[in-house]
VOPAGU-2260 file (C-alpha; in pm, 1 decimal, decimal comma):
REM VOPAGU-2260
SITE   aa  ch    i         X         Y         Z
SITE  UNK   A    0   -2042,7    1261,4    8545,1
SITE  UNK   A    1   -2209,7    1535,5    8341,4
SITE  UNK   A    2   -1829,1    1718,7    8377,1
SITE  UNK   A    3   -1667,6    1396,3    8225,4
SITE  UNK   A    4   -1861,6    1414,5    7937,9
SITE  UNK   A    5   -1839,5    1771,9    7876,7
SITE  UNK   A    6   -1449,4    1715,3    7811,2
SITE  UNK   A    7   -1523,7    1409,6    7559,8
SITE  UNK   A    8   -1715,4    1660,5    7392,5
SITE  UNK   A    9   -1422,4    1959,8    7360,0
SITE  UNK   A   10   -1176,2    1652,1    7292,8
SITE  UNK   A   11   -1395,5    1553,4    6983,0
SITE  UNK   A   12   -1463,2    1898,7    6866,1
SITE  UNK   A   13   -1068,0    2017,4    6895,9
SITE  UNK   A   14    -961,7    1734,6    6722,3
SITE  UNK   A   15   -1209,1    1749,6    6450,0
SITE  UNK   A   16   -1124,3    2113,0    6431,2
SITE  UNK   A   17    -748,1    2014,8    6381,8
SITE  UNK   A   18    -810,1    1786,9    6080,5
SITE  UNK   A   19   -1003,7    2051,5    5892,4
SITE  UNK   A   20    -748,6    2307,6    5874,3
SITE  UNK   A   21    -476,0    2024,5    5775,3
SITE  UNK   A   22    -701,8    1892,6    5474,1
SITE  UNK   A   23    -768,0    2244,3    5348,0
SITE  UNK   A   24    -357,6    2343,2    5359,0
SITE  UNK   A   25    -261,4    1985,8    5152,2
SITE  UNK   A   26    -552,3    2074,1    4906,5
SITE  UNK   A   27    -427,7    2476,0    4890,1
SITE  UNK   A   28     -77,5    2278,9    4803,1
SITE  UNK   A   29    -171,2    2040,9    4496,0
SITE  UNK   A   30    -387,7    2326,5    4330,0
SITE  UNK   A   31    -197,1    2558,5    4335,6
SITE  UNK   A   32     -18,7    2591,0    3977,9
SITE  UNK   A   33     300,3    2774,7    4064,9
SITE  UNK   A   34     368,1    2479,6    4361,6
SITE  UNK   A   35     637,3    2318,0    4142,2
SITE  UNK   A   36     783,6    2661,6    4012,8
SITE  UNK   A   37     820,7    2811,0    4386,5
SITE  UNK   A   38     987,2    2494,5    4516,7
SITE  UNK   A   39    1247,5    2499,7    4232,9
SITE  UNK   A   40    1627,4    2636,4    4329,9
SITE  UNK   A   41    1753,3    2954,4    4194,9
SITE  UNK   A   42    1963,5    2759,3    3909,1
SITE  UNK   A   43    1681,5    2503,9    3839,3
SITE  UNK   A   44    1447,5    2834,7    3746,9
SITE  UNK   A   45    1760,7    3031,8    3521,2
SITE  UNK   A   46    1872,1    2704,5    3328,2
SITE  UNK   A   47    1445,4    2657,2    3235,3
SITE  UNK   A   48    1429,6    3022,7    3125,0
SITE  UNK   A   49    1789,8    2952,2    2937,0
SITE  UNK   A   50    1621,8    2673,7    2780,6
SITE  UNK   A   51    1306,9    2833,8    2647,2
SITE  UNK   A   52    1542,6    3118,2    2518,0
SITE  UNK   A   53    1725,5    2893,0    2306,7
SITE  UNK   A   54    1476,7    2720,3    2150,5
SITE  UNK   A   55    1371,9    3007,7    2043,7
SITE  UNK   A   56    1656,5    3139,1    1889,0
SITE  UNK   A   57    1657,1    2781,4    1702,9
SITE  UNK   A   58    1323,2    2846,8    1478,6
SITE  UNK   A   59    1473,1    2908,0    1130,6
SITE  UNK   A   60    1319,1    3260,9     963,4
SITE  UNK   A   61    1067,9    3184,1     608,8
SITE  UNK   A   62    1359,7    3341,5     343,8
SITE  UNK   A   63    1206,9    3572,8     172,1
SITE  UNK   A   64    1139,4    3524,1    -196,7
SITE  UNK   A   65    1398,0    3714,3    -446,1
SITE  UNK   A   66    1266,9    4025,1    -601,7
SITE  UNK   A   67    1206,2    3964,4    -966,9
SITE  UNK   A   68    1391,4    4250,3   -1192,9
SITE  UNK   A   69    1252,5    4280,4   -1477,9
SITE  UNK   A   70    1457,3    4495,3   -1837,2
SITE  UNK   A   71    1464,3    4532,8   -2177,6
SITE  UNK   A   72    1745,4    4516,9   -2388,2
SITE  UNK   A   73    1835,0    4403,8   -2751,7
SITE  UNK   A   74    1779,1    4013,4   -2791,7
SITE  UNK   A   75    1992,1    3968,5   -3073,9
SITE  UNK   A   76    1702,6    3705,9   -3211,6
SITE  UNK   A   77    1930,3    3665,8   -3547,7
SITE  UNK   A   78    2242,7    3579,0   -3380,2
SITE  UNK   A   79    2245,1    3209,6   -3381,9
SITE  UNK   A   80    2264,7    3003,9   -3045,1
SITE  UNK   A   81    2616,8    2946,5   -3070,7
SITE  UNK   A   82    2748,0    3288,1   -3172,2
SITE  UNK   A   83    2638,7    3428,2   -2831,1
SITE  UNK   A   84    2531,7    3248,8   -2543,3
SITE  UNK   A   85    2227,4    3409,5   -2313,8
SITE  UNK   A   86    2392,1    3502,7   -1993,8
SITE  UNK   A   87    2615,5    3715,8   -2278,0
SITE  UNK   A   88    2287,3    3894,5   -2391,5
SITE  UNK   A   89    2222,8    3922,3   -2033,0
SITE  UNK   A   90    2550,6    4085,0   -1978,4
SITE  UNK   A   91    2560,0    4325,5   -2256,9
SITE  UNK   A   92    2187,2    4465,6   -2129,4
SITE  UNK   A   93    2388,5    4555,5   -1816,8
SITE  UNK   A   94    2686,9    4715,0   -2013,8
SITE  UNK   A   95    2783,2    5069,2   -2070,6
SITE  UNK   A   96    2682,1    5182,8   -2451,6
SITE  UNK   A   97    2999,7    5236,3   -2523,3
SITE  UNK   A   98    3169,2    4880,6   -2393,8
SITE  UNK   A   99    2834,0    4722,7   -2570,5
SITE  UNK   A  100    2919,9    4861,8   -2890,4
SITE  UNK   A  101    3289,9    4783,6   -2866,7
SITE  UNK   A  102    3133,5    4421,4   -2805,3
SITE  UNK   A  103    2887,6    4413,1   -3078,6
SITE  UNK   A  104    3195,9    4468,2   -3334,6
SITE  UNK   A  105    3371,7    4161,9   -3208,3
SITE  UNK   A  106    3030,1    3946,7   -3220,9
SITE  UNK   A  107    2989,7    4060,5   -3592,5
SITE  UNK   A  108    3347,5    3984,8   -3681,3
SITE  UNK   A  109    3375,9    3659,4   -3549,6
SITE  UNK   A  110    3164,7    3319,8   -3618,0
SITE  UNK   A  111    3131,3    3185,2   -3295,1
SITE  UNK   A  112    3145,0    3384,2   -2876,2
SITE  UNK   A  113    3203,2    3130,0   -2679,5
SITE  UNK   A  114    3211,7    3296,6   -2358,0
SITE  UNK   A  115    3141,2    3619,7   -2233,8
SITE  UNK   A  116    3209,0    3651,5   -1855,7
SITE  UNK   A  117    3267,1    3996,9   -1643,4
SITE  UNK   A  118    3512,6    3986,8   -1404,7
SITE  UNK   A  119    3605,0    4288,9   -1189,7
SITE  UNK   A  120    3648,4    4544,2   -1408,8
SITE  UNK   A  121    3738,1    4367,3   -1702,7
SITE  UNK   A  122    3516,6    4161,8   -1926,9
SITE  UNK   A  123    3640,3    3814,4   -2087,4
SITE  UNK   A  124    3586,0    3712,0   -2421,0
SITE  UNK   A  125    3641,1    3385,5   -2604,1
SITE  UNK   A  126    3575,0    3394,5   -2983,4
SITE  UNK   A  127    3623,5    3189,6   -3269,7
SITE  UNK   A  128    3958,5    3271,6   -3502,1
SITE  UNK   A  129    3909,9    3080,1   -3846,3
SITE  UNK   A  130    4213,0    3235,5   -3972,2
SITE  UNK   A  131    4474,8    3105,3   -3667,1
SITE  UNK   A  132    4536,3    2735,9   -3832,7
SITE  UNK   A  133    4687,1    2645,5   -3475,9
SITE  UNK   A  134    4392,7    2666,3   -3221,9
SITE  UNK   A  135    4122,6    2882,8   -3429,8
SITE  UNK   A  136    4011,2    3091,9   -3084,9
SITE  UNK   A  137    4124,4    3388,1   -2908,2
SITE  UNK   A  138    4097,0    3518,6   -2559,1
SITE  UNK   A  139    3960,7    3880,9   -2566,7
SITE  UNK   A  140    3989,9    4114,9   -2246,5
SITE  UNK   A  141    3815,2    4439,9   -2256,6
SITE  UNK   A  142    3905,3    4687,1   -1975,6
SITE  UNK   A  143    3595,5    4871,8   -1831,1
SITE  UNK   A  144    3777,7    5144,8   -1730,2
SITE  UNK   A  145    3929,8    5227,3   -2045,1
SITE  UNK   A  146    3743,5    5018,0   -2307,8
SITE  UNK   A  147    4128,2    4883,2   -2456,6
SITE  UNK   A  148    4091,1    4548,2   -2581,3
SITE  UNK   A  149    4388,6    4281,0   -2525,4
SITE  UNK   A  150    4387,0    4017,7   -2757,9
SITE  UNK   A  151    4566,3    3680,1   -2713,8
SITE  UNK   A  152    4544,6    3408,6   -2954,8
SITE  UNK   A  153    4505,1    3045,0   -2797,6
SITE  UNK   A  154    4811,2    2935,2   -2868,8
SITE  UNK   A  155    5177,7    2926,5   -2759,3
SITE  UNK   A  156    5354,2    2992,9   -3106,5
SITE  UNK   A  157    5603,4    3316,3   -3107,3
SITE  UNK   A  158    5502,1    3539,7   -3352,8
SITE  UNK   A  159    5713,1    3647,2   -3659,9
SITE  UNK   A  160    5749,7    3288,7   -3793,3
SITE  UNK   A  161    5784,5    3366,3   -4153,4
SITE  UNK   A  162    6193,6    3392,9   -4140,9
SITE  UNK   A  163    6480,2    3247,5   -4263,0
SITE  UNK   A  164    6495,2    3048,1   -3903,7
SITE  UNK   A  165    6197,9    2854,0   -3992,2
SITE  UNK   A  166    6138,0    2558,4   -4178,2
SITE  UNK   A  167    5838,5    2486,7   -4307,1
SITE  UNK   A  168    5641,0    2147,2   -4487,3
SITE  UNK   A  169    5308,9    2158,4   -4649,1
SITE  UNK   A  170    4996,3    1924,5   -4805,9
SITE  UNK   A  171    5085,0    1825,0   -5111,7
SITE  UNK   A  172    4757,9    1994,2   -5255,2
SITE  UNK   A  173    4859,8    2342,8   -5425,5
SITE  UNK   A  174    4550,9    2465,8   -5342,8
SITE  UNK   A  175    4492,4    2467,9   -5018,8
SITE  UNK   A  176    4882,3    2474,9   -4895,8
SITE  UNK   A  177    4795,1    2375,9   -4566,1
SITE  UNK   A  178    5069,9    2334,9   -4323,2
SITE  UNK   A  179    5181,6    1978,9   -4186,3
SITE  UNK   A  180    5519,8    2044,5   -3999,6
SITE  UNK   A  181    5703,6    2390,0   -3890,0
SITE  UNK   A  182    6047,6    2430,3   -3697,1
SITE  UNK   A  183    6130,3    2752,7   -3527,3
SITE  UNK   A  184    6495,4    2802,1   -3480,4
SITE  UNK   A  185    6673,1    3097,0   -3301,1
SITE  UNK   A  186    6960,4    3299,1   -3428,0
SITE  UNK   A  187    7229,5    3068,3   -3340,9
SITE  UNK   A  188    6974,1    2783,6   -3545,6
SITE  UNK   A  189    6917,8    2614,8   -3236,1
SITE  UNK   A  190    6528,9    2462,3   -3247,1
SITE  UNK   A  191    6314,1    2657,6   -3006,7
SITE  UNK   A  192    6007,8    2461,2   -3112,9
SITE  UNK   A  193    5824,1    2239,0   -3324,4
SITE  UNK   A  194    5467,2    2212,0   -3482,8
SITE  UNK   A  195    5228,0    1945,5   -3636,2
SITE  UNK   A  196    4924,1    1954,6   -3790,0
SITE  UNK   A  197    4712,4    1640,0   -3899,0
SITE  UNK   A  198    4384,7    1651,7   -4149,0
SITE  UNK   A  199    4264,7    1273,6   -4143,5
SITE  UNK   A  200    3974,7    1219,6   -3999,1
SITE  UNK   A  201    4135,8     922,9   -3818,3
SITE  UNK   A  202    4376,8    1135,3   -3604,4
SITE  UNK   A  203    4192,3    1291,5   -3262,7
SITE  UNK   A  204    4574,8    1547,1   -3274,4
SITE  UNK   A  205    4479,9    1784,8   -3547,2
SITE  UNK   A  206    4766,8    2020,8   -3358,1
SITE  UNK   A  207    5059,7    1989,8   -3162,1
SITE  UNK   A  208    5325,1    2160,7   -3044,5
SITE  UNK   A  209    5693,6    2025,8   -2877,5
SITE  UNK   A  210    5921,5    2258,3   -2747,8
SITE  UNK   A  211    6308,9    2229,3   -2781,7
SITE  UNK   A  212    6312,4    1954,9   -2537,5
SITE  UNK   A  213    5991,8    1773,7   -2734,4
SITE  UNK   A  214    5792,5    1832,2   -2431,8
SITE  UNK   A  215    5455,4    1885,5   -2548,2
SITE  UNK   A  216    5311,9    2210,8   -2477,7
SITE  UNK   A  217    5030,6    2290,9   -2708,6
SITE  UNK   A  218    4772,8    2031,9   -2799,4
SITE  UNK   A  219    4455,5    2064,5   -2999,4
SITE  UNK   A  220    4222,9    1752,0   -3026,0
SITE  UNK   A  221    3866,8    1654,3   -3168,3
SITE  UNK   A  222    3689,5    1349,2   -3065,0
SITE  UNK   A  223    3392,0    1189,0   -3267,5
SITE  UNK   A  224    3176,8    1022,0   -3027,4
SITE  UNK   A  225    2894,5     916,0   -3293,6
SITE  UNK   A  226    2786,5    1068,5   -3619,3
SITE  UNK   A  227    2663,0    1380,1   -3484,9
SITE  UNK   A  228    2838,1    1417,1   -3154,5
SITE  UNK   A  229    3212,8    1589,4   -3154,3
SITE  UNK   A  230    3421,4    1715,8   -2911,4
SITE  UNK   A  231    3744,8    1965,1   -2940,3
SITE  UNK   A  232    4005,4    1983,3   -2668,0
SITE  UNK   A  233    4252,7    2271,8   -2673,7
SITE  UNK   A  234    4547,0    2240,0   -2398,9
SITE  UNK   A  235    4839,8    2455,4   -2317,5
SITE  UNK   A  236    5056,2    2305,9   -2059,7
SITE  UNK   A  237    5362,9    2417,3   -1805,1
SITE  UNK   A  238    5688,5    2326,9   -1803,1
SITE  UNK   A  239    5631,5    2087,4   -1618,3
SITE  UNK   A  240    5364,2    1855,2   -1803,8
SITE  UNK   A  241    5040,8    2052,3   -1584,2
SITE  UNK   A  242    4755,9    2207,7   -1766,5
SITE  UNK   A  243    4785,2    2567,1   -1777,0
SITE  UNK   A  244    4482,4    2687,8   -2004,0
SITE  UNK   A  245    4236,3    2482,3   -2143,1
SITE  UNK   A  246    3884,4    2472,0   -2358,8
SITE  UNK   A  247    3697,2    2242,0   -2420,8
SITE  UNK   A  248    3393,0    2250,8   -2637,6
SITE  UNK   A  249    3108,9    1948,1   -2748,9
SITE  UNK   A  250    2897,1    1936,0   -3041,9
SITE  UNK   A  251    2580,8    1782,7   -3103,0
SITE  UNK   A  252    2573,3    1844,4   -3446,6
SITE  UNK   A  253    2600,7    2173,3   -3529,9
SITE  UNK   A  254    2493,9    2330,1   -3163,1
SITE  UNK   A  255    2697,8    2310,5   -2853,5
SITE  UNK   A  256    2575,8    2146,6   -2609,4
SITE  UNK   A  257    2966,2    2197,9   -2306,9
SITE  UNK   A  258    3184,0    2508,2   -2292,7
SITE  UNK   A  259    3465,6    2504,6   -2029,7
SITE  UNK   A  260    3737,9    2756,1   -2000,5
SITE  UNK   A  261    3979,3    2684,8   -1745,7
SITE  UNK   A  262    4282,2    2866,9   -1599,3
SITE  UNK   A  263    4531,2    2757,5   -1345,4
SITE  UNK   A  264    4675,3    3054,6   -1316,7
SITE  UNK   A  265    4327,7    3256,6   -1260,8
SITE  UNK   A  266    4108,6    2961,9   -1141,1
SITE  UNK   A  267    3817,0    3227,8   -1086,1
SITE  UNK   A  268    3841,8    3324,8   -1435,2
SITE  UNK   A  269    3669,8    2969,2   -1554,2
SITE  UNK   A  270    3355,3    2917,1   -1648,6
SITE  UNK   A  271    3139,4    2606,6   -1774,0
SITE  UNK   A  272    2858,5    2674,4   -2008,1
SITE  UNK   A  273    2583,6    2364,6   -2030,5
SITE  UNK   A  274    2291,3    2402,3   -2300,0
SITE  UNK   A  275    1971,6    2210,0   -2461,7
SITE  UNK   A  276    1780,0    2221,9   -2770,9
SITE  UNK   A  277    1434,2    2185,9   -2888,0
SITE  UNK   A  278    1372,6    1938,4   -3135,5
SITE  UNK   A  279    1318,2    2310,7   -3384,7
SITE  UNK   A  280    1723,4    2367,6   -3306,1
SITE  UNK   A  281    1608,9    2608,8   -3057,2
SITE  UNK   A  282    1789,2    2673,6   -2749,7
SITE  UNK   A  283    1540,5    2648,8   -2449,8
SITE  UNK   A  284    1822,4    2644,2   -2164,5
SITE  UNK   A  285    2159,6    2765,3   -2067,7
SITE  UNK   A  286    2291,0    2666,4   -1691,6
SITE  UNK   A  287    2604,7    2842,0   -1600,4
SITE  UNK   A  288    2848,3    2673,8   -1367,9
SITE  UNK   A  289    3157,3    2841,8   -1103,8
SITE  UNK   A  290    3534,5    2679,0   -1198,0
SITE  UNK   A  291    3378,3    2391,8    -951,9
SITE  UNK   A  292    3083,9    2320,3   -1113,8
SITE  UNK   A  293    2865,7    2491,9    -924,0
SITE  UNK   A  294    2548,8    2582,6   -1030,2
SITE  UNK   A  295    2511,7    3009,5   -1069,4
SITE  UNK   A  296    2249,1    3081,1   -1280,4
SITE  UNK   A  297    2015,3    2916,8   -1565,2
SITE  UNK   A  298    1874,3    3103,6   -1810,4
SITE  UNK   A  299    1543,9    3004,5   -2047,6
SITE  UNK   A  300    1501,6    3217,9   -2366,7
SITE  UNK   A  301    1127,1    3321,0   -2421,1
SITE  UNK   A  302    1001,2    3275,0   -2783,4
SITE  UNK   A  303     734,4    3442,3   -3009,4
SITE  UNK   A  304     667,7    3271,1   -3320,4
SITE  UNK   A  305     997,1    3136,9   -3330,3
SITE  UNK   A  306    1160,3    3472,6   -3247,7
SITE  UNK   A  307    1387,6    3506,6   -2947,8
SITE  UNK   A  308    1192,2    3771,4   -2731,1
SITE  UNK   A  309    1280,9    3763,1   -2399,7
SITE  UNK   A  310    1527,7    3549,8   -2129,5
SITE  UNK   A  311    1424,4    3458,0   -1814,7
SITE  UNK   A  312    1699,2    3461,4   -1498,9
SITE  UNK   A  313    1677,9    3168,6   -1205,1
SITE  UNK   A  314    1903,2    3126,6    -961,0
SITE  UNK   A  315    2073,3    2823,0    -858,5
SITE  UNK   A  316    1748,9    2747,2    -599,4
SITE  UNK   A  317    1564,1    2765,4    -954,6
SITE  UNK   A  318    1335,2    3125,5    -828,9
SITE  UNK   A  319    1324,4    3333,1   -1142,5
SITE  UNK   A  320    1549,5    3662,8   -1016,9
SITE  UNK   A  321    1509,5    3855,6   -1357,7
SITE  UNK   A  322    1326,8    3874,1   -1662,6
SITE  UNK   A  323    1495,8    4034,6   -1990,6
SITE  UNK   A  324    1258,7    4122,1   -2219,5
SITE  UNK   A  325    1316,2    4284,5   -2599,6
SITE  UNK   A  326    1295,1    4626,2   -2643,0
């Protein structure tokens, strides 16, 4: 009897025994954080690391502010707005002497700059011509390596076309003896070309020029869009009726407010010029455009008592990159 319950009591003590090491190994299992980790396959563990690495890689870097440059230069305060836009004055402060001054005798020979672009090593130049009674601009080209300056009036006329070949009609107004018709004929008095010019107000054509097949290839227009508000096309086209060249300028009374060059031939070359006025007649900002009308840069003229003193640069994200300030 006494042996029969001895056994009961190992039985009970065994089996007890057993249970307590099974609980403790299933609770050693669910604690333990690296459980799921260890029990993952080789591949399972390189695609996780694979994916952390990438996301990584994906967080996009702060860019870093631009570095403001700040010079002084010659402001040219009594040059009017139209005479010489600011990314020119911002130009010549980056110039050579030499190529400035060369520059400075074409801004105080001519009425109006346009555009003054660099490009390369050459600098481009569009300037007003009141003496050409065809188009009334030129396109200037000033070599930096040399400093020689190509000029090329606006305009597809042949030059020398004061000879017996040509035939000419003017205003009936001895005093101004403007011209109203001209026919260029070659040597065997053939026509190589004929012109037009038109002074009413009425007409938008003020030029135009046909060649011997009366295919137009020279045009010069101005548009009134209200009282105050003009706008002057000029237009040189191919052979084939395309535009090759053309500029096109708007008015809001006497400031201009649109500048566009355009080239086929040297797309890169064009440029679009966009500007506003105070209510003073003050320009307070110039945005410069690529051939695509991209914005590049806008530039915002600082004034002191009226008196152009400095230009600030932005770029096309609108950070100020550069400050010009008068010397």
């Amino acid at each position: 009897m006494k042996k029969a319950v001895f056994v009961g009591i190992l039985s009970a003590a065994a089996v007890c025994l057993l249970a307590f090491f099974v609980n403790k190994e299933s609770q050693t299992d669910s604690s333990s954080p690296n459980t799921a980790v260890e029990k993952q396959s080789a591949p399972q563990k390189q695609a996780a690391v694979q994916k952390e690495e990438t996301e990584d890689e994906k967080q996009p870097e702060e860019p870093l502010p631009p570095k403001e440059i700040i010079k002084h230069a010659k402001m040219y305060s009594s040059i009017s707005n139209n005479q010489l836009p600011l990314s020119g004055i911002t130009l010549l402060a980056e110039l050579p002497e030499d190529v400035r001054e060369e520059i400075e005798d074409i801004i105080d020979s001519s009425k109006n700059i346009y555009m003054l672009k660099k490009f390369d090593n050459k600098l481009l130049l569009l300037v007003e011509n009141p003496s050409d009674s065809r188009h009334n601009i030129d396109l200037k080209e000033i070599s930096l390596e040399s400093e020689a300056v190509k000029n090329t009036p606006f305009s597809s006329h042949i030059a020398g076309d004061e000879t017996e070949n040509d035939i000419w009609e003017y205003e009936d107004n001895d005093d101004t003896k403007r011209p109203v018709k001209h026919i260029k004929h070659d040597e065997e008095n053939n026509i190589e070309y004929t012109e037009f010019w038109n002074y009413s107000a009425d007409e938008p054509v003020k030029y135009e020029m046909r060649d011997s097949e009366n295919r137009v290839v020279s045009i010069k227009k101005e548009t009134i869009d209200n009282e105050t508000s003009l706008r002057e096309e000029h237009i040189l086209y191919n052979i084939d009726g395309s535009t090759k060249q053309s500029v096109s300028i708007s008015y809001s009374g006497p400031e201009i407010t649109r500048f566009t060059y355009y080239n086929s031939e040297k797309p890169e070359e064009g440029i679009s010029i966009f500007s506003d006025y105070g209510a003073d007649g003050n320009k307070i900002k110039e945005t410069v455009y690529t051939p695509d009308f991209k914005p590049v840069n806008t530039y915002e003229p600082i004034y002191k008592d009226g008196v152009r003193s400095g230009i600030r640069v932005l770029d096309s994200q609108n950070r100020e990159i550069e400050k010009i300030l008068a010397k």
